[in-house]
KENU-106635 format. One record per atom (N, C-alpha, C, CB): x, z, y; atom name. Coordinates in Angstrom, 1 decimal, decimal comma. Glycine has a CB too. Layout:
px:X; pz:Z; py:Y; at:CA
...
END
This chain:
px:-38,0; pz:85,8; py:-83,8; at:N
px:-37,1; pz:84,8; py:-84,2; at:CA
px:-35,7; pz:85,0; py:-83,5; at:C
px:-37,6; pz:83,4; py:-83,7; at:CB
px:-35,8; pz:85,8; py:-82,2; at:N
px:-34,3; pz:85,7; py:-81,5; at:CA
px:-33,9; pz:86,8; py:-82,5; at:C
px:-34,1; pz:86,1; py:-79,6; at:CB
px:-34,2; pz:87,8; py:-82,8; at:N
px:-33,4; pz:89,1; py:-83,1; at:CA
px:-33,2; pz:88,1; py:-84,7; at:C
px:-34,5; pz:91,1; py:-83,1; at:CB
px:-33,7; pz:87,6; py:-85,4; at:N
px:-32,9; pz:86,7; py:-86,6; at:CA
px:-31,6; pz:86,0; py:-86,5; at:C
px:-33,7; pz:85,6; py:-87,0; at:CB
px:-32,0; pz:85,1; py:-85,6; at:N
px:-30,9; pz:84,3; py:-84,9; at:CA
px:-29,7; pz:85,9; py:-84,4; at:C
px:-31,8; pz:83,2; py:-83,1; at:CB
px:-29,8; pz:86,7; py:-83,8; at:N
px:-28,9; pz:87,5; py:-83,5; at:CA
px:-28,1; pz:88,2; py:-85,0; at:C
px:-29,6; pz:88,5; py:-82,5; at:CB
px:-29,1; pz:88,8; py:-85,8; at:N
px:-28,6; pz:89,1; py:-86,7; at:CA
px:-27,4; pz:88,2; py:-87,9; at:C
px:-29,6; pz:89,6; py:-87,0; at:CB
px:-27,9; pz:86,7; py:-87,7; at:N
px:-27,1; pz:86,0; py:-88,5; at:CA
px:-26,1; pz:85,8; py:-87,6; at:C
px:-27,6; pz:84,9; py:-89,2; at:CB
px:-25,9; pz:85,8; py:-86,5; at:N
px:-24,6; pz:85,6; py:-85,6; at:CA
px:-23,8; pz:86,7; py:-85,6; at:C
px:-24,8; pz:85,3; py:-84,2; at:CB
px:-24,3; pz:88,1; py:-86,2; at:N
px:-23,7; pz:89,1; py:-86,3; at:CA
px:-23,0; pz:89,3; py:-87,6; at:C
px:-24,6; pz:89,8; py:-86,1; at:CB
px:-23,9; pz:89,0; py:-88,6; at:N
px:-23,2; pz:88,3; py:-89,9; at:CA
px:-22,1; pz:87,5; py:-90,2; at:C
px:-23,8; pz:87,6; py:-90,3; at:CB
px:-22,3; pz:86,3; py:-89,0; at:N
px:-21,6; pz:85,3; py:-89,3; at:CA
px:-20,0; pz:86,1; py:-88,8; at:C
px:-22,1; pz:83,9; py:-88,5; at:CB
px:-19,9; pz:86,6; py:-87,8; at:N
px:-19,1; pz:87,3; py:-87,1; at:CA
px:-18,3; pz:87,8; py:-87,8; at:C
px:-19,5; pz:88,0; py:-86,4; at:CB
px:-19,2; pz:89,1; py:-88,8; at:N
px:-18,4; pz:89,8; py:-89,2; at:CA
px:-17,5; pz:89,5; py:-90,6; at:C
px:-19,2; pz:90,7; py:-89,3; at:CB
px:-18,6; pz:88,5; py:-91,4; at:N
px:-17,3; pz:87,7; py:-92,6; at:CA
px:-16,7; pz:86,9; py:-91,9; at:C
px:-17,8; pz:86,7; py:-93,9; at:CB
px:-16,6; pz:86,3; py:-90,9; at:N
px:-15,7; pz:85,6; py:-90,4; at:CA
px:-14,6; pz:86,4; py:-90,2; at:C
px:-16,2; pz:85,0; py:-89,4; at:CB
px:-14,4; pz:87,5; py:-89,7; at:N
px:-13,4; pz:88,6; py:-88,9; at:CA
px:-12,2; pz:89,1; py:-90,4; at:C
px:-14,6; pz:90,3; py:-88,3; at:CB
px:-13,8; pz:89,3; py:-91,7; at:N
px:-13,1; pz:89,6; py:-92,7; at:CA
px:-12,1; pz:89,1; py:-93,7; at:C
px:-13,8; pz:89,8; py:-93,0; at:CB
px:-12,6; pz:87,8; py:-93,2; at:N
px:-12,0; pz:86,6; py:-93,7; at:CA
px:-10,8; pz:86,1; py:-93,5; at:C
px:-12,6; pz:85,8; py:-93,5; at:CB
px:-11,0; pz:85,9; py:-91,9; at:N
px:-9,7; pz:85,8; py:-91,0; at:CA
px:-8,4; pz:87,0; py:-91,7; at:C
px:-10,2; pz:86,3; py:-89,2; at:CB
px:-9,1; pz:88,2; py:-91,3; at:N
px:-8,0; pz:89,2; py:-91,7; at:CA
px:-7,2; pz:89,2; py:-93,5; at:C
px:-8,8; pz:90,7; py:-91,4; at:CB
px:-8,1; pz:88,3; py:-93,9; at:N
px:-7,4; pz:88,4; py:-95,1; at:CA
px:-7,0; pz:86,8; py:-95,3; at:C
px:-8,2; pz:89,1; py:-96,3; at:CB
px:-7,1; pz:86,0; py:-94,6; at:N
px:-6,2; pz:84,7; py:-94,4; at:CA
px:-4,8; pz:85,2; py:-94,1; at:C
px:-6,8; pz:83,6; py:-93,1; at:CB
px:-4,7; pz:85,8; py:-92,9; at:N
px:-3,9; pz:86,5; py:-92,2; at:CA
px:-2,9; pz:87,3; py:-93,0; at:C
px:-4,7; pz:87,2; py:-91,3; at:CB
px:-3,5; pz:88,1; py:-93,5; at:N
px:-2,7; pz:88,8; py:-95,2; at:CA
px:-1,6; pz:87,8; py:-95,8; at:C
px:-4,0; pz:88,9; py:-96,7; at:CB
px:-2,7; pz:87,3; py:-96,4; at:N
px:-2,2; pz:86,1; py:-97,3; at:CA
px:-1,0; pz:85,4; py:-97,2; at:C
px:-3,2; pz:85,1; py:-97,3; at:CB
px:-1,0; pz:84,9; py:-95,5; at:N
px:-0,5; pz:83,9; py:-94,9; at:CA
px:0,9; pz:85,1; py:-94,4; at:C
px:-1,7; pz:83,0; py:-93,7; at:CB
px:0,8; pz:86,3; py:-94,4; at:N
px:1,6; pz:86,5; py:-93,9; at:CA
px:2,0; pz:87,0; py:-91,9; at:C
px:2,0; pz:85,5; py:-94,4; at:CB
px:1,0; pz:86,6; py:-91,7; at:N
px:1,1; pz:86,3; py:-89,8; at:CA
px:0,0; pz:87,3; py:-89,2; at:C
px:0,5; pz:84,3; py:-89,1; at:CB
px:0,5; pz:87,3; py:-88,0; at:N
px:-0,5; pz:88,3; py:-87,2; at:CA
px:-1,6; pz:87,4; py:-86,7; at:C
px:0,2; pz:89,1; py:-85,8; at:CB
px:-2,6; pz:87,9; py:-86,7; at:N
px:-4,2; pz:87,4; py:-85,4; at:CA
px:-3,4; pz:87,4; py:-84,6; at:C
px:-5,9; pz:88,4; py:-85,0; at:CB
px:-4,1; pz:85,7; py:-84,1; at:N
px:-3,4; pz:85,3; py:-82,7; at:CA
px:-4,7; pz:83,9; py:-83,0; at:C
px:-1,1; pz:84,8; py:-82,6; at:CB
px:-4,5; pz:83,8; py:-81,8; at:N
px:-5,8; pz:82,6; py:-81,7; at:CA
px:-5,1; pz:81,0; py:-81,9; at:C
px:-6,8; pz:82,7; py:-79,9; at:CB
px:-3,8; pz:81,1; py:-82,1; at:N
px:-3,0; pz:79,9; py:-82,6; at:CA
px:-3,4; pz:80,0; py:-84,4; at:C
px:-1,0; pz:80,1; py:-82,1; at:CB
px:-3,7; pz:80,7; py:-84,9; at:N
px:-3,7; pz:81,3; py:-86,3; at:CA
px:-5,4; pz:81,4; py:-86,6; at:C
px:-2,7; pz:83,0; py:-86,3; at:CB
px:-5,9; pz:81,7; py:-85,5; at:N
px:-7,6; pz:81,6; py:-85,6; at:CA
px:-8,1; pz:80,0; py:-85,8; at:C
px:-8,4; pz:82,1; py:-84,1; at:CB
px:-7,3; pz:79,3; py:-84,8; at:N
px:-7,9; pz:77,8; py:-85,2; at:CA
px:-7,4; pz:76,6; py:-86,2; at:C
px:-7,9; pz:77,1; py:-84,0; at:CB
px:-6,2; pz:77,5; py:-86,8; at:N
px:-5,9; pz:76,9; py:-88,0; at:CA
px:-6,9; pz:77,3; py:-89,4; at:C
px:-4,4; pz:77,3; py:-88,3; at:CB
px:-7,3; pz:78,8; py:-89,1; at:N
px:-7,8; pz:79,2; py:-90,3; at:CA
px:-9,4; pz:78,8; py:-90,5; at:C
px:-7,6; pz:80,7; py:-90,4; at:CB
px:-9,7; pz:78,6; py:-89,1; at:N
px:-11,2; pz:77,9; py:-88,9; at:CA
px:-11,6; pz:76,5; py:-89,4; at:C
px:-11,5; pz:77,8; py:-87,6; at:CB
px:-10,2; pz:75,8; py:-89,2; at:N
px:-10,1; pz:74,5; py:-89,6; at:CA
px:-9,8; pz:74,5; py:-91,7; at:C
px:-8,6; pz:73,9; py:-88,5; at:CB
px:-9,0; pz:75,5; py:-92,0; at:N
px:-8,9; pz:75,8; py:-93,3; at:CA
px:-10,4; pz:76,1; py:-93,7; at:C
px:-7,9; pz:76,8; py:-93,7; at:CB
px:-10,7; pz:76,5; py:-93,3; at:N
px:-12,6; pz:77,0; py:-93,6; at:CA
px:-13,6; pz:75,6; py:-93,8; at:C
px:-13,5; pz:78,0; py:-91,6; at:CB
px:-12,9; pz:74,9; py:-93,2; at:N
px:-14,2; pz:73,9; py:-93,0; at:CA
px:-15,3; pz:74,1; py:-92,1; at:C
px:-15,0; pz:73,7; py:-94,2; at:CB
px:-14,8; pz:74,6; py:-90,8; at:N
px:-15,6; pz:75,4; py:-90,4; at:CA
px:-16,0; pz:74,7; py:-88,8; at:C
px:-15,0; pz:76,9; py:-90,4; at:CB
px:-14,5; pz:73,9; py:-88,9; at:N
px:-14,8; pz:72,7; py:-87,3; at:CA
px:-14,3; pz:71,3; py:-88,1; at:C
px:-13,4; pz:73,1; py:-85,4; at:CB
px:-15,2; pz:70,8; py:-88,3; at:N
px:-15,7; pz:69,1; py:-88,5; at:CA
px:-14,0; pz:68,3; py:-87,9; at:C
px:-17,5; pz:68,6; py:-87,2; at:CB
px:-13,4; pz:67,7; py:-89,1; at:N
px:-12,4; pz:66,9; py:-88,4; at:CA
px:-12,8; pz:66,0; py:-87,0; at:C
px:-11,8; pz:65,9; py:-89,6; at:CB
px:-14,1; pz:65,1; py:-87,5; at:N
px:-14,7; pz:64,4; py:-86,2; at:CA
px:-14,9; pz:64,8; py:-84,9; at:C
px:-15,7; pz:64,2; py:-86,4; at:CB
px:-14,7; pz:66,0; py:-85,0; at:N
px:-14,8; pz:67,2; py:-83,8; at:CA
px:-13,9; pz:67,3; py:-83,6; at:C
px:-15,3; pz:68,4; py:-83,7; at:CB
px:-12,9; pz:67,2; py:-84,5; at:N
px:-11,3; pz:68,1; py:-83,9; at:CA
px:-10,9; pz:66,3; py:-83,3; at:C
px:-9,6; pz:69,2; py:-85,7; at:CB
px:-11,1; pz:65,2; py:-83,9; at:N
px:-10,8; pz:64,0; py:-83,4; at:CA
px:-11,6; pz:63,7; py:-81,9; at:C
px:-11,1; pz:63,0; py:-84,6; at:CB
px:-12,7; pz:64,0; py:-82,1; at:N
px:-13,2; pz:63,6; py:-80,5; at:CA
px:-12,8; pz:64,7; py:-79,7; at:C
px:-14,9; pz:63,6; py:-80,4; at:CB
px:-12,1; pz:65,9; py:-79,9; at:N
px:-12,3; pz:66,8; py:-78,8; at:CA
px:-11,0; pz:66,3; py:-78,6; at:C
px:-12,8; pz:68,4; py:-79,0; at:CB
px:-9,5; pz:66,3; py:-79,0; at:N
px:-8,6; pz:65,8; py:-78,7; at:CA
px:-8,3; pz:64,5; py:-78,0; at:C
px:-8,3; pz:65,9; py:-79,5; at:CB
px:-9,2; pz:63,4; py:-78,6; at:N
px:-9,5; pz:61,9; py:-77,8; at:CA
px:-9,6; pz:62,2; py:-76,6; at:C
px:-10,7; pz:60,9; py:-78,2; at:CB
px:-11,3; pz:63,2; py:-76,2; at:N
px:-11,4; pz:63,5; py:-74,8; at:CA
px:-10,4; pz:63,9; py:-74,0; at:C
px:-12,1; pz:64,2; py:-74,6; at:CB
px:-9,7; pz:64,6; py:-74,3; at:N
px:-9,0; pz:65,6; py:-73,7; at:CA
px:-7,5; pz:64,4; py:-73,5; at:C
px:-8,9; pz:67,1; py:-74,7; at:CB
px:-7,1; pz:64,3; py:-74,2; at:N
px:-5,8; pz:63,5; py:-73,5; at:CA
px:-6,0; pz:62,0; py:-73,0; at:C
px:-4,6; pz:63,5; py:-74,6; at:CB
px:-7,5; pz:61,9; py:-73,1; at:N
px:-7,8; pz:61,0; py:-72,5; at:CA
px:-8,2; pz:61,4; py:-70,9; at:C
px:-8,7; pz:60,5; py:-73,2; at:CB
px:-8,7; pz:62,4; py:-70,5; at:N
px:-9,1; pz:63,0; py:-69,4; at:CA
px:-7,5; pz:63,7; py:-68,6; at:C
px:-10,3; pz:64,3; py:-69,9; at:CB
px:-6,1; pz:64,2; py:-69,7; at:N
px:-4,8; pz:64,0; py:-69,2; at:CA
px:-4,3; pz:63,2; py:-68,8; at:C
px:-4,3; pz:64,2; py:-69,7; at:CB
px:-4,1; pz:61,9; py:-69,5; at:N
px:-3,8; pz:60,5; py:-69,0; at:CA
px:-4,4; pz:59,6; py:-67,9; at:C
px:-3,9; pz:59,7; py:-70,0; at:CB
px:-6,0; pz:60,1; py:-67,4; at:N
px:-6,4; pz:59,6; py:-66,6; at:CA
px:-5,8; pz:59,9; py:-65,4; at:C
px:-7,4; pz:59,8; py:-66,7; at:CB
px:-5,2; pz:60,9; py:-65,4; at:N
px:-4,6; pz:61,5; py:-64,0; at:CA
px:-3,9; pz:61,2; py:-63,6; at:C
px:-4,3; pz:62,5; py:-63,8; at:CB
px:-3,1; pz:60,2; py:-64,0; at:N
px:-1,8; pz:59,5; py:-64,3; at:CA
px:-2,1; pz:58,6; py:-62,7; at:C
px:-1,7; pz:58,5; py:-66,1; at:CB
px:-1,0; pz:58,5; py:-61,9; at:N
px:-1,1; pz:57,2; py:-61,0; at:CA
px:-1,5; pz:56,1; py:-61,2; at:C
px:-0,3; pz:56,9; py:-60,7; at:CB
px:-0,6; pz:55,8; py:-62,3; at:N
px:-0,5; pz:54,5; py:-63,2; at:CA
px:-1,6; pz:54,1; py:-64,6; at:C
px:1,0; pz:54,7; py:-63,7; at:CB
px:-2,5; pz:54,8; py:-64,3; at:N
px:-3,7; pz:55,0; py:-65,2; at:CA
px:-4,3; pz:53,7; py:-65,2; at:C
px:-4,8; pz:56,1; py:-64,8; at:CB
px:-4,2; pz:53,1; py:-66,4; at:N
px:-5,1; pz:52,2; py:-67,0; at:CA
px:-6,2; pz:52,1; py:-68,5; at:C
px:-4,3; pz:51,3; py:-67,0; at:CB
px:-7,2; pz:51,8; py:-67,8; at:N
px:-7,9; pz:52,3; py:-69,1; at:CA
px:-7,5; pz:51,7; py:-70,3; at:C
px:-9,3; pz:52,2; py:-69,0; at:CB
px:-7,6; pz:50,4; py:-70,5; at:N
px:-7,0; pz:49,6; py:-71,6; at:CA
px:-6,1; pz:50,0; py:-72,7; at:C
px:-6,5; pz:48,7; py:-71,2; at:CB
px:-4,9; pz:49,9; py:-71,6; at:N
px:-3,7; pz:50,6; py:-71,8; at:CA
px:-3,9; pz:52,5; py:-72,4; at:C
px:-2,8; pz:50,4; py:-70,3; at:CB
px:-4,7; pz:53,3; py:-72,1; at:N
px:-4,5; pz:54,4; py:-72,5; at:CA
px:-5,5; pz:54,4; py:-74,0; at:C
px:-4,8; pz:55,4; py:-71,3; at:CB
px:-6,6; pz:53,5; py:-73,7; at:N
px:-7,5; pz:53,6; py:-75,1; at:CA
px:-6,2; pz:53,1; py:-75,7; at:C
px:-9,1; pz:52,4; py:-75,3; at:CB
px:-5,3; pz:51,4; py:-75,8; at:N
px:-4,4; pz:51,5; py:-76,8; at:CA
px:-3,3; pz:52,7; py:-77,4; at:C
px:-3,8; pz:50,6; py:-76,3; at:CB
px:-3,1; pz:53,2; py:-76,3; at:N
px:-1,9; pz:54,3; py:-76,5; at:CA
px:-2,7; pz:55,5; py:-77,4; at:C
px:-1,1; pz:55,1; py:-74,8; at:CB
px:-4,0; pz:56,0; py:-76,9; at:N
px:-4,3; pz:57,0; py:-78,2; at:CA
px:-4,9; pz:56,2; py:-79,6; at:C
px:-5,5; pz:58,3; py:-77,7; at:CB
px:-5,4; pz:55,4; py:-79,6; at:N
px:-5,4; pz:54,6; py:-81,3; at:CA
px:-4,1; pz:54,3; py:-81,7; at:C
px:-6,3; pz:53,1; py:-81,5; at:CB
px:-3,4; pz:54,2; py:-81,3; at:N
px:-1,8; pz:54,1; py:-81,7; at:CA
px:-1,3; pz:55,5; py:-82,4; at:C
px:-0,8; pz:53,6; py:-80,3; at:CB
px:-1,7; pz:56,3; py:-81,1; at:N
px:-1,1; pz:58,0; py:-81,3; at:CA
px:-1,8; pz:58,6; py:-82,5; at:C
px:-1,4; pz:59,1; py:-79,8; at:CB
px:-3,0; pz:58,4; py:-82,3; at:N
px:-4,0; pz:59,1; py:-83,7; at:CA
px:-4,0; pz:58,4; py:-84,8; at:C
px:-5,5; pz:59,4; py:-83,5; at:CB
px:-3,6; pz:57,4; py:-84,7; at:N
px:-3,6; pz:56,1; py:-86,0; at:CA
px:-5,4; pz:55,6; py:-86,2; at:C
px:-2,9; pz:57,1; py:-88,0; at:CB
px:-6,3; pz:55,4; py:-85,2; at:N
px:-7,2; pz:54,5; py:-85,5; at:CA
px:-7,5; pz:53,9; py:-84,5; at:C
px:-8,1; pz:55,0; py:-86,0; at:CB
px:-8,4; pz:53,3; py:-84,9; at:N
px:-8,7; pz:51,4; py:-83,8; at:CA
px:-9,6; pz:52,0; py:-82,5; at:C
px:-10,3; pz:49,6; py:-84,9; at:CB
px:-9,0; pz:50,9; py:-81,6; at:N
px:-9,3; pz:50,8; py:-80,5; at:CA
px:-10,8; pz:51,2; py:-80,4; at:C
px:-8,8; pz:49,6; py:-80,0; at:CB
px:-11,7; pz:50,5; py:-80,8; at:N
px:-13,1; pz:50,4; py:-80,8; at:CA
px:-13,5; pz:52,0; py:-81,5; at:C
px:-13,7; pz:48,9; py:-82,0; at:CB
px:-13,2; pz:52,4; py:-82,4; at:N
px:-13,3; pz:54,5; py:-82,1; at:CA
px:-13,1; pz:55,1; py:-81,1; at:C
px:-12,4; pz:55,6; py:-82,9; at:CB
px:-11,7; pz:54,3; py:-80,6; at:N
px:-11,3; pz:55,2; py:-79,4; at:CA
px:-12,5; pz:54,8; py:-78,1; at:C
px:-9,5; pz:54,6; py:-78,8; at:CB
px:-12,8; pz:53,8; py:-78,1; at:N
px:-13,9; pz:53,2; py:-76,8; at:CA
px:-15,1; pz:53,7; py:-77,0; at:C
px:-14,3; pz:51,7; py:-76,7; at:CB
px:-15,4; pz:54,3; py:-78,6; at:N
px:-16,7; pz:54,8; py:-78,9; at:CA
px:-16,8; pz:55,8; py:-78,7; at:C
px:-17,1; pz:54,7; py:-79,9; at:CB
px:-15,8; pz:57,2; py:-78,9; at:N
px:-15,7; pz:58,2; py:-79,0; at:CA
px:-15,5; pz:58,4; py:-77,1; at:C
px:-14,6; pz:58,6; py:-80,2; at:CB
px:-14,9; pz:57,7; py:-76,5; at:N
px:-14,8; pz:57,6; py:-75,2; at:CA
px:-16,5; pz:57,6; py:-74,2; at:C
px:-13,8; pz:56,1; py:-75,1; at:CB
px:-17,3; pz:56,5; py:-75,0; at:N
px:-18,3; pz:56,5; py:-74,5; at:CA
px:-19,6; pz:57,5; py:-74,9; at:C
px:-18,5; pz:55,4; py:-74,6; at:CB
px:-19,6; pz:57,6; py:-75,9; at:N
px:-20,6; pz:58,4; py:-76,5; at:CA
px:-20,0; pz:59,8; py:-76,2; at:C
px:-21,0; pz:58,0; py:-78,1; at:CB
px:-18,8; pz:60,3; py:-75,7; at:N
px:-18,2; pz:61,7; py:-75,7; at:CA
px:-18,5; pz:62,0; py:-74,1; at:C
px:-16,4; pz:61,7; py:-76,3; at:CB
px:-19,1; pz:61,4; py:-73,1; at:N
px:-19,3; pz:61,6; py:-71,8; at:CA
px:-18,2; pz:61,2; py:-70,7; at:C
px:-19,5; pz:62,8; py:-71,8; at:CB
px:-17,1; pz:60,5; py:-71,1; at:N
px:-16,7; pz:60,4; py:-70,2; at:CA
px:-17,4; pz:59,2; py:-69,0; at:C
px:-15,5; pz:60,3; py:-70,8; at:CB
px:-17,2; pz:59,3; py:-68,0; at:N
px:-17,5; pz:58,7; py:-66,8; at:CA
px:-17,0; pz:57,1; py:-66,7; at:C
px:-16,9; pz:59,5; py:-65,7; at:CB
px:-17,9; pz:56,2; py:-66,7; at:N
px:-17,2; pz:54,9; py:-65,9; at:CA
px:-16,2; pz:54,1; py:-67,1; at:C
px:-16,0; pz:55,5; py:-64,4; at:CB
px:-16,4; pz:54,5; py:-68,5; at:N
px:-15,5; pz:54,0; py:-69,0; at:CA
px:-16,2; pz:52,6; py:-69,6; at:C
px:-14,8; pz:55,0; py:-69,9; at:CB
px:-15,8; pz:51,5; py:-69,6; at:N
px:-16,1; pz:50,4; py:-69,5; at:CA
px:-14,6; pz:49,4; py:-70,3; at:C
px:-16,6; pz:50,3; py:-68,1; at:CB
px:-14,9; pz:49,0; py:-71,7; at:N
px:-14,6; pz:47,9; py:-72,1; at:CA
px:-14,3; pz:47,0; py:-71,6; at:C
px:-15,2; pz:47,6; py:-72,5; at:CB
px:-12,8; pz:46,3; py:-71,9; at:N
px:-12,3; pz:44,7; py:-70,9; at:CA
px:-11,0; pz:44,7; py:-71,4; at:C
px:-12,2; pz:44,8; py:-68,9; at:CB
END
């Protein structure tokens, strides 16, 4: 079963590479990994919901660092910044692992 699993990751790899390189063509631009995660995203290849939770986490885990960190206040500021409601932002907050985060 592993050497399957290996071989399709080898697969996957390699149209992926091929693919890239001829996005890259197309588009004009050199492989650069600024250019890899656009074209992965043109693929359908990373789930908007993912590019939305992984971003929530993350400048949510930036803003925490803040002196002046308030949770309320920063859930409002990114549903404002990404254009959706507070209650995604608290969901994606809780179900995404962050620590201690608590509704109020």
């Amino acid at each position: 079963m592993e050497g399957n699993r290996k071989h399709l990751l080898d697969r996957f790899q390699r149209h992926l590479e091929e693919r890239y390189q001829a996005w890259c063509d197309r588009h004009g631009v050199q492989k650069s990994d600024d250019h890899l995660v656009t074209f992965l995203i043109d693929q359908d290849l990373i789930p908007s919901i993912q590019i939305q939770r992984y971003a929530i986490l993350n400048e949510f885990d930036k803003m925490s660092q803040a002196p002046e960190f308030h949770k309320t206040l920063t859930v409002n500021t990114l549903a404002h910044r990404f254009n959706i409601s507070e209650r995604t932002v608290w969901n994606i907050l809780k179900n995404g692992g962050v620590r201690n985060v608590k509704q109020h």
